[in-house]
N, C-alpha and C positions, 0 to 999 in steps of 0.2 A: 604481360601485366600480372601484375600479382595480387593474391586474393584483401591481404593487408591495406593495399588503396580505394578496396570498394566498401569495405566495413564502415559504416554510420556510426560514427562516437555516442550521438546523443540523437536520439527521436521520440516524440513525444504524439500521442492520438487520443481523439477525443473517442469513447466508447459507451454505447446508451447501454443502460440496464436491461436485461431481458424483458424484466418482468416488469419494472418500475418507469412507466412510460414519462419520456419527458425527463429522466434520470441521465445527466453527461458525467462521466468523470474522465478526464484529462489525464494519463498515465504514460508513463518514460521506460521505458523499456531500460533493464537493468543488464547489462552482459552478465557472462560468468565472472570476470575478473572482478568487476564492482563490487559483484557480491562477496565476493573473496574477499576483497577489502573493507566491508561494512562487518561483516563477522569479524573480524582481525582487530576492528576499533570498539568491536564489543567484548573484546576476550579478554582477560588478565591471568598472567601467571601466578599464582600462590603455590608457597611452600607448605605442604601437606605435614606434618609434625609428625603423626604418626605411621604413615609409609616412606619419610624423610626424601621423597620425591616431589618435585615444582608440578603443578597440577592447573592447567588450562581450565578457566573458566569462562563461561558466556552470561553476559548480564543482557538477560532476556527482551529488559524492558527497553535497554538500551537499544539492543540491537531491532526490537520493533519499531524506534521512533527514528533511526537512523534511514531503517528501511521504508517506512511512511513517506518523511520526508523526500526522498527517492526515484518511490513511486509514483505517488499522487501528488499530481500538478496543481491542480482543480479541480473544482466540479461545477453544476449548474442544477437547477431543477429539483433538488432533494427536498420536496414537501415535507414537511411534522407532521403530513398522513400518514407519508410512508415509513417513516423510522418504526411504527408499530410491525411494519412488515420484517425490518432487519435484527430487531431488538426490544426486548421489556423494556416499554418508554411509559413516563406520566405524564400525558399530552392536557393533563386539567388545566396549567397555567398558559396554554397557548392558544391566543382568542383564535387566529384566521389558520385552520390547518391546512389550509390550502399555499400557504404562504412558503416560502424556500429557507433551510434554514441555510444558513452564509457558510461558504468553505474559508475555513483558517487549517493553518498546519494540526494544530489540537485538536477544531473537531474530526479531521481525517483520524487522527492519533486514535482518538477516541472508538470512532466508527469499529477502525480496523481490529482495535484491543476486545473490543465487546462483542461485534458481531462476527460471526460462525460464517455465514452464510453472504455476509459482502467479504470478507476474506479467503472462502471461498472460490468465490467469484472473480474477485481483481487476478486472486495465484490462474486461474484457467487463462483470464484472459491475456495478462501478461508472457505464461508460458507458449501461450499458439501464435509462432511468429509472422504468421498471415498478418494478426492486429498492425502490427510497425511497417508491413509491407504491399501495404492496399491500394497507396499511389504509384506504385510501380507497374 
């Protein structure tokens, strides 16, 4: 047998916050190759004028919303209490802070771009491949 037929293309697990109880987010496990590939759809060659050399570039924002997309499946739970935990939030216009705000691709995008600390968080969880390998 060879190791090639046992590798999982795609797996995806639900992982609760440490801290932020009642917090799910839904994440996909990224191989190396993938990643290889999402830097590659963020990169552009330009011609540098003045070293008269083509010059690889990475479009940053690019390659964060490629990678969002990616990773974050979902989530569940994420109260408007808790965003003051992740991020400078104005919670004045939200009557019920108890209430979930809704997972879309954008606010993951968003999450991820702003806070330190849930980016943090998803790169640990993501990298310990225990997470992808719990039912086993």
């Amino acid at each position: 047998m060879d190791l090639k037929s046992l590798i999982v293309e795609k797996t995806e697990m639900e992982v609760e916050h440490p801290i932020l109880e009642g917090f799910y987010v839904t994440v996909s496990f990224i191989s190396k190759e993938k990643m290889r590939k999402l830097l590659e759809r963020a990169t552009t060659t330009k011609y540098n004028k003045r070293s008269h050399k083509p010059e690889e570039e990475v479009d940053n924002d690019l390659f964060l919303s490629l990678y969002s997309k990616e990773l974050i499946k979902g989530w569940k739970g994420l109260k408007y209490a808790y965003l003051s935990e992740l991020l400078p939030v104005d919670l004045s216009s939200v009557e019920d802070k108890e209430k979930a705000l809704a997972y879309t691709p954008e606010n993951a995008l968003d999450l991820l771009k702003n806070s330190t600390d849930f980016d943090s968080w998803l790169s640990s969880v993501v990298s310990d491949i225990s997470t992808f390998n719990k039912s086993n």
